[in-house]
N, C-alpha and C positions, 0 to 999 in steps of 0.2 A: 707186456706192452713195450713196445719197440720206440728210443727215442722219438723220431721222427711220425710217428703217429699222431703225434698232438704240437711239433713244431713245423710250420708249413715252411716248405723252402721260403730264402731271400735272398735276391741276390746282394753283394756284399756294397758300400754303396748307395743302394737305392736310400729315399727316402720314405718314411713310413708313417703315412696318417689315421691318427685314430677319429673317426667320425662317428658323433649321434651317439657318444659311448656310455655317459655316464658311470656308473662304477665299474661298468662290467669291463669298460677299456682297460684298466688300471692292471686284471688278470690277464690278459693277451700281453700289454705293456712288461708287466713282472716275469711272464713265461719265456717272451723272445728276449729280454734284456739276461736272464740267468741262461740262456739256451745258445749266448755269446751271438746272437745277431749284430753285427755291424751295420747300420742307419740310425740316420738321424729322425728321430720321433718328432713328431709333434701331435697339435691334439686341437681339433675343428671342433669349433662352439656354434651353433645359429644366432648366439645370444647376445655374445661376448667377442671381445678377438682385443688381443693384447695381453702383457703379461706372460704367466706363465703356471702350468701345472705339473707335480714332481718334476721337474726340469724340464716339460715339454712344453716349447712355446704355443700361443695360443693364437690359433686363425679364426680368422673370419671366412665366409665362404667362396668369397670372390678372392682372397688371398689364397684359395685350397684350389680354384679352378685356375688362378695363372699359374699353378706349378707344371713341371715339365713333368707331359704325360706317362711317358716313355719309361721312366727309372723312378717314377712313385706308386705304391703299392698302396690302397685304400681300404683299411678294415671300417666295414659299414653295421653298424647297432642300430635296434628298433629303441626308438623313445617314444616320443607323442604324433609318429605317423607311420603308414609302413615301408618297413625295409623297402619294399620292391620299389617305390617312388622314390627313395634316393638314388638306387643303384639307377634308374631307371636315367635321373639327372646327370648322374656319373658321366655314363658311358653317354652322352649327347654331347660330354663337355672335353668327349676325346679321350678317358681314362683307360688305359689296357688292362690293369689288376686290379680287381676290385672283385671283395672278400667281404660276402654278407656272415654274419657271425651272430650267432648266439650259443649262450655259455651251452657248455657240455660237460657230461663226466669224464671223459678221457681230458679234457682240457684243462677242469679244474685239478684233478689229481694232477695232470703232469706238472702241473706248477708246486704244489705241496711238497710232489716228491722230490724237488729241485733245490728246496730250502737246505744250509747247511746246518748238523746238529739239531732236528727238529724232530721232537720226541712222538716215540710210535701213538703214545694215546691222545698228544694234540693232533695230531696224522688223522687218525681216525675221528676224532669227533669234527673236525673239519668236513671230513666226508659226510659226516650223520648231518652237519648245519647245510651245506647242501644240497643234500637230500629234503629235507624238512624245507628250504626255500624254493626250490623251481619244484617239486611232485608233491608235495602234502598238500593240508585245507590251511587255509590264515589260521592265525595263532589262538590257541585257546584263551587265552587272556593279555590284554598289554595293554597295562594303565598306563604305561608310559612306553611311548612310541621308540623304535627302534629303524636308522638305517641299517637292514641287515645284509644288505650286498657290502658296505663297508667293512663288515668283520671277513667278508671273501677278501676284499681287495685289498686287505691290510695285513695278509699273514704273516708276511715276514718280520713287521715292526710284533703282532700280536703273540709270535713263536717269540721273537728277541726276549719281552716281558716277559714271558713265563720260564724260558732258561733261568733266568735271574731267580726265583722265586726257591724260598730259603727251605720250606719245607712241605710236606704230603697237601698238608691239610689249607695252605694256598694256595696250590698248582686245581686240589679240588675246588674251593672255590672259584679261582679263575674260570674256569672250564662249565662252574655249575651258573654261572652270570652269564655266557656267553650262548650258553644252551636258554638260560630265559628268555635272554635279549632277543633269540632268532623263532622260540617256540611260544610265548606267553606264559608259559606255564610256570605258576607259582609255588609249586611243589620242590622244582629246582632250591632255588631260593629256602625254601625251609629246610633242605638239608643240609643246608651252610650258614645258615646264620647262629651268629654268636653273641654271647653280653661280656661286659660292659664295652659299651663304646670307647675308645682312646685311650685305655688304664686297662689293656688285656694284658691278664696272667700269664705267664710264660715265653713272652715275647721279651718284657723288659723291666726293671726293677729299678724301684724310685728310693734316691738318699736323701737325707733331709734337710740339706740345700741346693735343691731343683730350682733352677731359674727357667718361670713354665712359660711361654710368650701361647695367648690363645689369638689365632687369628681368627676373627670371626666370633668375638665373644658374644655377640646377641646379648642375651638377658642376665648372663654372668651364668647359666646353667653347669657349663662345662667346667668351669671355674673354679665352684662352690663343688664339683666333684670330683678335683683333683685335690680342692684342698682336704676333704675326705679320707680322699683316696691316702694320702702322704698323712694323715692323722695333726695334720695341722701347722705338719714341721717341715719348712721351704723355706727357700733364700728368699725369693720374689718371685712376681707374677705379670706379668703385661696382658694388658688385653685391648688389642685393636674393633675398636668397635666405630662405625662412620654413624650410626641412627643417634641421634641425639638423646630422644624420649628414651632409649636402652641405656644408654650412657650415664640417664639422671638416674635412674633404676641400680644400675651397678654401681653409682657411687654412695648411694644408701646400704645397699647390701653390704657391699666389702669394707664400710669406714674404719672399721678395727682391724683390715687387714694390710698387709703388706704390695698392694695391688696398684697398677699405675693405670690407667685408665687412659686409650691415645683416640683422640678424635677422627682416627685415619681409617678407611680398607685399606688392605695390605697389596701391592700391586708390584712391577717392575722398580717404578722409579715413582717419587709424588707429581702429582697430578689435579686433574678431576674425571672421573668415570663416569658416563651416565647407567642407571643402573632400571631394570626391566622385570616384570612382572610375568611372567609366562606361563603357558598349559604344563609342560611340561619340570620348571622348574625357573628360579630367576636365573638370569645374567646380568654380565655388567660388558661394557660396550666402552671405546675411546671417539668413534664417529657417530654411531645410531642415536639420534639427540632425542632424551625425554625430559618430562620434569624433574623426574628426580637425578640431581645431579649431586655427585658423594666426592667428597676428599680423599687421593690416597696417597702413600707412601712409602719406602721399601722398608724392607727388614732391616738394610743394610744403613739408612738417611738414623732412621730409630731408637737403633739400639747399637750402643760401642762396647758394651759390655761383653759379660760371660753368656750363655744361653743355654740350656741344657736339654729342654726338650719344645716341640713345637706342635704344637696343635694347629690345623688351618683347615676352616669348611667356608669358603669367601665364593659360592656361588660361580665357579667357573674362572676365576683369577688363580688356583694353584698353579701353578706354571708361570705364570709371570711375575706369582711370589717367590715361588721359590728361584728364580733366576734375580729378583729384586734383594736376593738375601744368599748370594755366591759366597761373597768374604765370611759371615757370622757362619753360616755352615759349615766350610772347608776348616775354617780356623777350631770351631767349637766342636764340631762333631755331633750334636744333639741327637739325641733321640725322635722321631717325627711320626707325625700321624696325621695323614693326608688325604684327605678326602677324594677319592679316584670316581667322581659318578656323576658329577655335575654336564659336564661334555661326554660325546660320542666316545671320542679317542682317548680318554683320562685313564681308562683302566690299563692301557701300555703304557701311552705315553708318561705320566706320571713314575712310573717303576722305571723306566729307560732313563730319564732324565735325572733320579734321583741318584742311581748307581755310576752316573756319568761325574756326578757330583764329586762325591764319594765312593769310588771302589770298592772300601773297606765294611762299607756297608752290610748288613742280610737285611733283605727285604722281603716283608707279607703280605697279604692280602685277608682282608676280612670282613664278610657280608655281616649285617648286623638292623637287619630288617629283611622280614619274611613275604611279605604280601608284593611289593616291587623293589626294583635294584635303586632305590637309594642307601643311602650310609653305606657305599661299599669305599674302605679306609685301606689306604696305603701305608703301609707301616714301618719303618727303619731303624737298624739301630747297629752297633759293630758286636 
């Protein structure tokens, strides 16, 4: 396959509009950005226009039709009409290049094979997700829904993640999640999952004064099996828990223990969150206003102390805990166990961001439910 077979000339210059794209712009976007086109991108909404997406400013349509005809180039995508009646608007509105598009196999490999240091069998099972997305029948099974043009148009962050990944048997999981996520199939899944949840063997070893911070204590479940776990011998214990009714529950349970019990979720910085019920799993929200509205607070506001290891399942807030808790990391070094499953993007981004943290880190991956991709746990430790 000859470069230029899947990167369409441009001249150097022009400007280049992604229109009507939805994810699939994102693979055109990644191909000519690594394939060194020079233009300025941007990215036409019907919906929206302002802001901005991966650094492409966002148009409106009358902001796409006063651009100058001449030296802008229009990649056109089917969404909710057909191609032929955008292009059909295009060229009425005086446009000379305009590039009806839908994904292909030479397109999407030339992007794959573009990526720097991206390993042969993520290479290939990229090509198998693919395949299974635009030729196969819908997914054998998916209790829980899946944007699967996302894991197309995120390779590069989703290859970064797995570079990072410390040994065989997370790069297989990574790979055996991502094959569920785009196929249903829950078979994947059962040949990666693991026990115990958060106290895995062989990853890391607990002394007997661990100072455990569980964010997302709930019921004190995780808690009551660390303290197990360590056979009862620990410095201290924290447990962020924001539900009140859990809170009176864990302070019955642990009264003979050494356990501080913090009225907060665990978040960037304190706050209040409103927090969401949903099909596919909760969230928590700073704008989307419900009734249930929860307390939170950093890692960092919390705890001045020592910290050793970290537990965190907060419903879609890892990422903006773990950035609410930069100092106690960097400074402590903890050992962490991360819950990567909440959001779409959690199973990269989570590992990206942790390693960014700390360098010194190894970091795992480990499914730990068989039937759908929840409890899939990020894990770290030097």
């Amino acid at each position: 396959m000859s470069e230029n077979s899947y990167v369409e000339k441009i001249e150097n210059g022009s400007d280049v509009v992604l229109y009507g794209v939805s994810e699939n712009g994102f693979m055109k976007y990644q191909q000519l950005k690594s394939a060194g086109i020079e233009a300025t991108f941007f990215w036409c909404d019907t919906e929206s226009a302002g802001g901005e997406v991966e650094g492409m400013p966002i148009l409106s349509l009358c902001e796409l039709y006063a651009m100058d005809k001449e030296k802008t180039v229009v990649f056109v995508y089917s969404d909710t009409e057909p191609i032929a009646e955008k292009k059909e608007r295009l060229e009425l509105a005086g446009f000379k290049d305009i590039r009806c598009c839908t994904p292909g196999i030479e397109d999407y490999y030339g992007i794959i094979s573009q990526i720097p240091g991206i390993r042969s069998e993520l290479k290939e099972l990229f090509y198998e997700l693919f395949m299974d997305i635009y030729f196969q029948k819908p997914p054998v099974r998916l209790r829980r829904k899946h944007n699967s043009m996302l894991i197309l148009a995120k390779i590069m962050e989703i290859s970064e993640a797995y570079n990072l990944l410390a040994d065989e048997e997370s790069r297989d999981t990574f790979r055996n999640i991502l094959q569920y996520r785009v196929t249903g199939n829950a078979e994947y899944l059962k040949e990666c999952a693991v026990y115990p949840q958060y106290f895995m063997p062989g990853i890391y070893e607990f002394s007997e004064d661990e100072v455990y911070v569980d964010a997302g204590a709930a019921q004190g479940d995780s808690i009551l099996a660390f303290i197990r776990q360590v056979n009862g011998k620990y410095g201290k214990i924290y447990g962020f828990e924001a539900k009140k009714s859990y809170r009176a529950g864990m302070s019955a349970l642990f009264a003979n223990e050494n356990v501080e019990i913090i009225p907060s979720g665990l978040h960037e910085k304190p706050g209040k969150l409103y927090f969401h019920e949903g099909q596919h799993g909760s969230k928590v929200s700073t704008t989307v206003v419900s009734a249930n509205e929860i307390d939170v607070t950093s890692l960092d506001a919390a705890i001045t102390g020592r910290v050793s290891f970290i537990k965190m399942d907060i419903e879609g807030s890892e990422i903006p805990a773990l950035k609410g808790g930069v100092r106690t990391i960097q400074e402590n070094k903890p050992k962490l166990a991360i819950c990567a499953y909440h959001l779409e993007d959690d199973l990269w981004n989570i590992p990206i961001l942790i390693k960014k943290l700390v360098p010194e880190y190894k970091i795992y991956m480990r499914q730990h439910y068989e039937t759908v991709d929840w409890e899939t746990v990020c894990y770290a430790t030097l």
